[in-house]
TORPA-4810 file (N, C-alpha, C, O; in nm, 3 decimals):
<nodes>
NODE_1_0.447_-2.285_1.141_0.323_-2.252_1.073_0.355_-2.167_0.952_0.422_-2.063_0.953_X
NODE_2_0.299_-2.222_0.849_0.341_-2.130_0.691_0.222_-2.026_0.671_0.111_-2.080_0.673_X
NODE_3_0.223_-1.900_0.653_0.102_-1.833_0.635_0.147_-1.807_0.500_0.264_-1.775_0.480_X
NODE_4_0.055_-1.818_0.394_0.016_-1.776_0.292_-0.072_-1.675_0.244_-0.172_-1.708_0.181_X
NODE_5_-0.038_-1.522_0.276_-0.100_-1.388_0.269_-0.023_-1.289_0.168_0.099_-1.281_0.158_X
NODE_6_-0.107_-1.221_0.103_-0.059_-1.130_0.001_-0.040_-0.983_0.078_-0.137_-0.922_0.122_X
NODE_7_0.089_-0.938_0.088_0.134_-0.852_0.133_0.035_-0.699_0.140_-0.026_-0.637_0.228_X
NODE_8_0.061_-0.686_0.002_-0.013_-0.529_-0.037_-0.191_-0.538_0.019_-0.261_-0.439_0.043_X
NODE_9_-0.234_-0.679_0.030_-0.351_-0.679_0.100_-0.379_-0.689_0.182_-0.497_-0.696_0.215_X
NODE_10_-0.259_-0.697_0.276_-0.261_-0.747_0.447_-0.224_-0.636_0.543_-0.129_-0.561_0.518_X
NODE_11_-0.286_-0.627_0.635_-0.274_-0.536_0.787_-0.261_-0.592_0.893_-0.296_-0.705_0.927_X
NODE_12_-0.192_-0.488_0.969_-0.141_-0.524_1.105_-0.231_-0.439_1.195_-0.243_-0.317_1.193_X
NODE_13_-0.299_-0.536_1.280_-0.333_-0.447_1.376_-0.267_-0.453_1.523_-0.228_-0.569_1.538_X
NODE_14_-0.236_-0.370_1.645_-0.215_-0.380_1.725_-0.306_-0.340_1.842_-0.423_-0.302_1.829_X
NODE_15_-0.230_-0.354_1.978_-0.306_-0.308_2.087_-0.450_-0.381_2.100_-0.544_-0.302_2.110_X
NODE_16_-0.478_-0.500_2.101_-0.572_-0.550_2.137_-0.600_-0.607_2.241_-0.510_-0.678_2.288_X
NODE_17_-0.701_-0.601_2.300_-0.694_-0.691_2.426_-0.698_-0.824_2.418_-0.740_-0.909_2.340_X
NODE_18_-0.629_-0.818_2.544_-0.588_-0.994_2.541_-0.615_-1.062_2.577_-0.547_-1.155_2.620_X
NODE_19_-0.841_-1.033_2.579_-0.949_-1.156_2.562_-0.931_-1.116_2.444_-0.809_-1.120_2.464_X
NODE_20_-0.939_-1.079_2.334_-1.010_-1.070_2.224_-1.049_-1.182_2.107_-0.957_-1.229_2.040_X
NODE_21_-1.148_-1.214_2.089_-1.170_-1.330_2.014_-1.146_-1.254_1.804_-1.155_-1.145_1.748_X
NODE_22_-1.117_-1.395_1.767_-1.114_-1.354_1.621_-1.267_-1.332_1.544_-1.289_-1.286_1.432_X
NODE_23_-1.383_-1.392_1.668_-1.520_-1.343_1.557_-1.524_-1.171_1.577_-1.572_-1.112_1.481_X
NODE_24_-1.482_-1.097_1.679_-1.468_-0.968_1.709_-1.423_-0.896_1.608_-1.476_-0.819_1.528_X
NODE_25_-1.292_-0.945_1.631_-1.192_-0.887_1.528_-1.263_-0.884_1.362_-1.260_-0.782_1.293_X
NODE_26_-1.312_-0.987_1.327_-1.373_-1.046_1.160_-1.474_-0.956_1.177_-1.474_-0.860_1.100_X
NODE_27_-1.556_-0.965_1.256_-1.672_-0.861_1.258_-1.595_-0.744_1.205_-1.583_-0.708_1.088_X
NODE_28_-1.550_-0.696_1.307_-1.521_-0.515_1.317_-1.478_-0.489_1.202_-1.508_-0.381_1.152_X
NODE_29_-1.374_-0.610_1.112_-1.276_-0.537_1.004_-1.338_-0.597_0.871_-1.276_-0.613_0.767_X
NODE_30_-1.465_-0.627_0.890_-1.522_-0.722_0.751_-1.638_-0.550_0.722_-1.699_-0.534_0.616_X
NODE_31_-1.644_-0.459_0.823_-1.690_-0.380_0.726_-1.636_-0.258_0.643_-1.675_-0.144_0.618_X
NODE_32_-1.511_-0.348_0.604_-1.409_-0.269_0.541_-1.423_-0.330_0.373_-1.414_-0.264_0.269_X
NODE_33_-1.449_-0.477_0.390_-1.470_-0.552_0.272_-1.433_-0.702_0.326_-1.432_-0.741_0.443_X
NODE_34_-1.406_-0.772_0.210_-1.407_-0.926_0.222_-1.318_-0.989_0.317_-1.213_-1.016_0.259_X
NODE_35_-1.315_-1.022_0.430_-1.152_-1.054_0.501_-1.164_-1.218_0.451_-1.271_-1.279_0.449_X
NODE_36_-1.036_-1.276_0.411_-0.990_-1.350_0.316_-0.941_-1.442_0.387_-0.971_-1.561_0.378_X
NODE_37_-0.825_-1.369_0.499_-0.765_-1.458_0.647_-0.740_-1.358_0.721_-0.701_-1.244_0.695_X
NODE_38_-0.777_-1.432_0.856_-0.758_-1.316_1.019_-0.695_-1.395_1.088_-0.744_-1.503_1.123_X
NODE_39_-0.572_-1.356_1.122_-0.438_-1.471_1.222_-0.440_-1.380_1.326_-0.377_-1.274_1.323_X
NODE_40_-0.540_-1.435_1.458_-0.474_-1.344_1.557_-0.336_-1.449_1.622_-0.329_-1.571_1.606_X
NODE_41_-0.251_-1.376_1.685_-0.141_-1.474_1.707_-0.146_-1.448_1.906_-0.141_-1.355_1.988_X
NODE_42_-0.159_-1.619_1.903_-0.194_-1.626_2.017_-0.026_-1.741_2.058_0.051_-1.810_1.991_X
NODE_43_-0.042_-1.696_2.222_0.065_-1.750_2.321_0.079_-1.918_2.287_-0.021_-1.989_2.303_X
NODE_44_0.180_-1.964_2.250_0.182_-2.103_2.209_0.164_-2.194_2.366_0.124_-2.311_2.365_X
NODE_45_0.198_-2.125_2.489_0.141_-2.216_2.595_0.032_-2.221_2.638_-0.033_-2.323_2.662_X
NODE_46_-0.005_-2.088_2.654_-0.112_-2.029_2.718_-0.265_-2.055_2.649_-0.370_-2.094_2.700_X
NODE_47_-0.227_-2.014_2.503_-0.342_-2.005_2.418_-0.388_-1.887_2.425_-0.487_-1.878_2.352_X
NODE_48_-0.357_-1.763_2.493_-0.391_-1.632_2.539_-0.386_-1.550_2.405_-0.293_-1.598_2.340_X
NODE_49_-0.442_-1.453_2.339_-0.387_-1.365_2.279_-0.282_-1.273_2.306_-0.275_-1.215_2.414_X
NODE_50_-0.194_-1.256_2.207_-0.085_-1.196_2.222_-0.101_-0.999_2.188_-0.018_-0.908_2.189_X
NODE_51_-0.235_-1.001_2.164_-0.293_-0.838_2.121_-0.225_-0.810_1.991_-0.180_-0.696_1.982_X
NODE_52_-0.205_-0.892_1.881_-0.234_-0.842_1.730_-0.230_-0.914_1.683_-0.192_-1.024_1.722_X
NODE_53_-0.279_-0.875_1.537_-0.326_-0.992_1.449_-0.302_-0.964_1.314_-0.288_-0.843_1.298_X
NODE_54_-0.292_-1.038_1.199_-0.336_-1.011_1.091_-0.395_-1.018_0.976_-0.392_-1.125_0.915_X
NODE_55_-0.467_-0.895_0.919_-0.573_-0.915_0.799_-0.552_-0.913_0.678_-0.503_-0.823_0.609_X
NODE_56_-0.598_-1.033_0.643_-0.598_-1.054_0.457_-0.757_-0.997_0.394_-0.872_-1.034_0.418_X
NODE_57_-0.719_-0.926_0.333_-0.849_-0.883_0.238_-0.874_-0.881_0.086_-0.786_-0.837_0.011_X
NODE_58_-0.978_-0.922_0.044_-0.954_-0.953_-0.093_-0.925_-0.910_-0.205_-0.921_-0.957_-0.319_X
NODE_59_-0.892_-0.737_-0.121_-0.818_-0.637_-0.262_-0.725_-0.564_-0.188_-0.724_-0.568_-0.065_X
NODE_60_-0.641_-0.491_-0.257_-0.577_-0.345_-0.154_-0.625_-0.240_-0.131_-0.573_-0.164_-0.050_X
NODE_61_-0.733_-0.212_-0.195_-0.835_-0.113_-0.197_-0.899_-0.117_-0.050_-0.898_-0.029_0.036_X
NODE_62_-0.963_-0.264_-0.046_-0.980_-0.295_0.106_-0.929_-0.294_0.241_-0.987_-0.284_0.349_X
NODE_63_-0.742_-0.313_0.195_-0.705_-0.331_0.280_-0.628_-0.166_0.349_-0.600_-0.124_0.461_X
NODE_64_-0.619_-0.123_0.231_-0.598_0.023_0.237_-0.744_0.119_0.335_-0.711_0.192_0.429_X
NODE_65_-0.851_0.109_0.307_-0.966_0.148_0.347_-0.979_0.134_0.495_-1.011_0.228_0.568_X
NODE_66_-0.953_0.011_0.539_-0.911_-0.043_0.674_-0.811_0.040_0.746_-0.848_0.120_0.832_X
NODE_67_-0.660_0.023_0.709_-0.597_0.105_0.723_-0.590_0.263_0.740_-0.543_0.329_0.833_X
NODE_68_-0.641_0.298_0.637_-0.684_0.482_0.652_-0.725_0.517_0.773_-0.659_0.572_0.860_X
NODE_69_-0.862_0.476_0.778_-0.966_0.474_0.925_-0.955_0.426_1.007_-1.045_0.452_1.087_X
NODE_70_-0.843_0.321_1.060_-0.769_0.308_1.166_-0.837_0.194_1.237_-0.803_0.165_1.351_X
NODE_71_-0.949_0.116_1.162_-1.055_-0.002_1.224_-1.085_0.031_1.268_-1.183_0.087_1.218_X
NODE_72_-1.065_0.065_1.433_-1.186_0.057_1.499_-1.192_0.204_1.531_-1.288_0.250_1.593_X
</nodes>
């Protein structure tokens, strides 16, 4: 899988639970600003979440803002 994400605008989140759906995740971190792409990375057998993911946002300003305050 090729992901195509701009570094300085992208975050890592961890420690998620491992129901967690990606409308959760988009919710929680879209009121940071625009999320652009959200890869949670899930178990290639299982389909399970693997508890992190990551966010593309449409500036660094955004993605920084996110970051600071720790999401959730």
């Amino acid at each position: 899988m090729k992901i195509d994400s701009v570094a300085y605008r992208t975050i890592f989140v961890h420690n998620l639970g491992f129901d967690t759906l990606e409308e959760a995740v988009n919710k929680e971190f879209s009121r940071f600003g625009e999320v652009v792409s959200l890869n949670l990375v899930r178990d290639v057998v299982t389909g399970d979440s693997k508890g992190y993911c990551f966010i593309e946002y449409s500036s660094s300003y955004e993605a920084e803002s996110a970051y600071m305050v720790g999401g959730i």
